[in-house]
N, C-alpha and C positions, 0 to 999 in steps of 0.2 A: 217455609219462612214467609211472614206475612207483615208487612208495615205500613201505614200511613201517615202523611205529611198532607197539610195545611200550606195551602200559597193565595194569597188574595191578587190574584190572575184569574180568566174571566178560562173555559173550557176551551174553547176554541183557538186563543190566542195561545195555549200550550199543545191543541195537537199538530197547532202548523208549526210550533218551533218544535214537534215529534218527526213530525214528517222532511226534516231538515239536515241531513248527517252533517252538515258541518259546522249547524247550529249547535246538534246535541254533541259533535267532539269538544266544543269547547265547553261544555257544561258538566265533564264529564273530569271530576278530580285527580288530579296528579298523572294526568294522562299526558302523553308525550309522541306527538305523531311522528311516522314516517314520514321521510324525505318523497321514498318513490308513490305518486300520485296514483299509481296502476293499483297499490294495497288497497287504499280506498281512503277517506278522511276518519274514518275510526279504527284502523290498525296503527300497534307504534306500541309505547313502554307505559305500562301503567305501575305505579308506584303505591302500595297500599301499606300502610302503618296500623301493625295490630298487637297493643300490650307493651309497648317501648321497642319491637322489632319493625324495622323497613324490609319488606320482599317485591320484588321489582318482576313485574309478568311480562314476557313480550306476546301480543297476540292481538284477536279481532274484536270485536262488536259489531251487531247488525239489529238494527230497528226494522220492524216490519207493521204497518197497519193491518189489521182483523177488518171484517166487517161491519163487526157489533162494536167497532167506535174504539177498542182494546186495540195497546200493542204489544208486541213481542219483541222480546229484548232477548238475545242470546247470546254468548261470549265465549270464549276459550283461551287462554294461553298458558304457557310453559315459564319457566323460573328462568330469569337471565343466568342467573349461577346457582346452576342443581339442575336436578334431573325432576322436580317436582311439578304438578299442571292442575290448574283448578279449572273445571267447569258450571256454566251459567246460565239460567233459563225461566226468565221473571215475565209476567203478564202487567202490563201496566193499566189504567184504569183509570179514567177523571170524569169524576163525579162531583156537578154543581154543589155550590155550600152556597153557606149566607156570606156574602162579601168575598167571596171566590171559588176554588175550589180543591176538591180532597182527590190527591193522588194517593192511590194503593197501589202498592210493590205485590204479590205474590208469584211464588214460586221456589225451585231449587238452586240448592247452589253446592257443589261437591267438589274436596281438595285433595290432593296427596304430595307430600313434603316437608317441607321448614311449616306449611300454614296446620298438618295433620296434629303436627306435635303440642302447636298452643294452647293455651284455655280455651275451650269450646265459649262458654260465655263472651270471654275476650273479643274471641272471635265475629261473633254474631253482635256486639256490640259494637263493631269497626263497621262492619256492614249497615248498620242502619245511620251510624254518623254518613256513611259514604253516601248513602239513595239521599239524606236529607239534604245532603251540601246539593248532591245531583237537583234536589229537585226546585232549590233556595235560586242555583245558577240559571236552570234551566226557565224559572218564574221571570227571573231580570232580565234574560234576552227576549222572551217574548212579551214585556211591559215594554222594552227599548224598540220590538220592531225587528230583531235579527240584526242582523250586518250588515256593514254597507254595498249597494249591489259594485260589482265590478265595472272597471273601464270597458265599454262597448269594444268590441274588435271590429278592425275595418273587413267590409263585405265583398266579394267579388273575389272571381276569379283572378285578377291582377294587385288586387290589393295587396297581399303580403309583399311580392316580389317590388313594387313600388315603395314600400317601406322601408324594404331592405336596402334598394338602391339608393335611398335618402340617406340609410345609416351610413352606408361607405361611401358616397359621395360627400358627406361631412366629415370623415374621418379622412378622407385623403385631403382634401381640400380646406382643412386645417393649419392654422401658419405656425411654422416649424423656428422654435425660438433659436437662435445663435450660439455657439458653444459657449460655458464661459472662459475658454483658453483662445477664442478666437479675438485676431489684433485689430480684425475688423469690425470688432461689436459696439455698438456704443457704450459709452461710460458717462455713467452716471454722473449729475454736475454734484459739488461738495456744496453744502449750504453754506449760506454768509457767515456765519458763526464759527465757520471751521476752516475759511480760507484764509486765514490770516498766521494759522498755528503752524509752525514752520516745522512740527512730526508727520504731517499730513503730506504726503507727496499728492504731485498734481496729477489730475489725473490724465493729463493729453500728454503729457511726457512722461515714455517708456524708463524704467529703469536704465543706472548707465552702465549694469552688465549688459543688460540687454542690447541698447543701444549699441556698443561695442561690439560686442558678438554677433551683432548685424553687419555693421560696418566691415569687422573682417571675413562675414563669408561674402562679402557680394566679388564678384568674378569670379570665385573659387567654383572648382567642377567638385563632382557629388563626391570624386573618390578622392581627394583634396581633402573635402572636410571630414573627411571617416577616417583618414591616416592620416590628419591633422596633431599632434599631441596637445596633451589641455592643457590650459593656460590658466591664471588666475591661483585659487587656494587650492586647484588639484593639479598645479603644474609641476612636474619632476623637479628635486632639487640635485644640482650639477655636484659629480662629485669634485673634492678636491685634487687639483695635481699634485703629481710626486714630483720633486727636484733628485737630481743625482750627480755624482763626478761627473759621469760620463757629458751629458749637458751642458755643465759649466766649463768645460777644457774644450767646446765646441766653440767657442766666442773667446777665451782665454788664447788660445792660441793664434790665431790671425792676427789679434792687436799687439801681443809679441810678436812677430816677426815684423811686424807694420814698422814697429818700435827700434827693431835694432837696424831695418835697411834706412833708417832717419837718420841713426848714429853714425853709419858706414859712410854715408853722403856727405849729412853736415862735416865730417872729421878730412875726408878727400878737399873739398871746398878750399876749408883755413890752409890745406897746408900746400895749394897753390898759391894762396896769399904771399905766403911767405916766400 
């Protein structure tokens, strides 16, 4: 396989963004890096669309310079879902033009899986959109200059440990806000517009369950207010009494007899009278 691509970028300003893996991971289409750094900046999921199918490889890249100004590009991975794995091994090439310069691809490229079954054509034609997009990306970071360099890290032997102890000395030493159940918090004042609305309770005065239910625990001891029964809309309602005979001939009877030793008296009385 052999192709060429046209970038009006200067030679030099493309083999230092060659010489750059994390320049070339990000010029590198539908590619999807690893989390872990140890892989490298061009291991992770590449995503390749050939004929209206998407097949997704997980696997590596590796740039290497030649001495004759050429690099070597070589790749391998395996099918995220299958058992299928393509292998990859292109010489790259930049050669001065008029108003920039000509990248040539050569080299092999060999599949086995979902990519075996395709149009061969299909196939080889996804490939050359791929190197062209590669090489469109690859043109614009080295016009732009690469990436931004990173934040310096601090030097010395005590440095980290000094930064560390700035993080947790801010993070302990951070003011810890007030619960919002606490009676001690402040309370917001109500604006003038809304002090006059008499839905708006105040805010410096507790509700008057609360209130109350203040008022009745204070002297009370802990185990008072645990075998306290509740009061209010969850307070027991008292059953009704039973009346009976028995009951009413309790009271019946005493002011009977009250009654008739009045009679026995008054009736002796008159009839000394007489």
């Amino acid at each position: 396989m052999e192709h060429e691509v046209f970038v009006p970028v200067p030679p030099e300003a493309l083999r230092q963004a060659l010489e750059d893996p994390a320049r070339v991971a990000r010029c590198v289409p539908g590619l999807q890096q690893d989390a872990d750094e140890e892989s490298g900046p061009l291991a992770g999921r590449l995503k390749v669309r050939i004929d209206g199918h998407t097949i997704t490889y997980r696997g590596a890249l590796s740039v290497a310079a030649r001495p004759d100004g050429s690099f070597a590009v070589g790749g391998e991975g395996t099918e995220a879902r299958g058992s299928g794995a393509v292998e990859l091994a292109l010489t790259v090439r930049l050669a001065e033009a008029d108003g920039g310069t000509t990248v040539t691809f050569a080299g092999t490229a060999s599949g086995e899986g979902r990519i075996a079954e395709l149009d061969a054509q299909a196939t080889e034609s996804a490939c050359h959109r791929l190197l062209e997009r590669f090489a469109t990306r690859l043109a614009d970071a080295a016009a732009e200059g690469g990436a931004p360099e990173p934040e310096p890290r601090p030097e010395g032997p005590g440095a980290g440990a000094d930064a560390a102890g700035e993080a947790r000395q801010s993070v302990f030493d951070a003011e810890v806000p007030p619960p919002a159940l606490d009676p001690m918090a402040e309370v917001p004042d109500i604006p003038d517009d809304l002090a006059d609305v008499p839905e708006v309770p105040s805010p410096t005065q507790p509700p008057a369950e609360a209130a109350h239910a203040r008022r009745t625990m204070i002297g009370r001891s802990a185990e008072e207010v645990d075998h306290a029964p509740p009061r209010g809309r969850y307070a027991p309602v008292p059953a009704p009494q039973s009346t009976s005979t028995t009951d009413t001939l309790r009271w019946i009877a005493p002011a009977a007899a009250l009654a008739l030793a009045s009679a026995v008296v008054v009736g002796r009385v008159l009839r000394r009278r007489r």
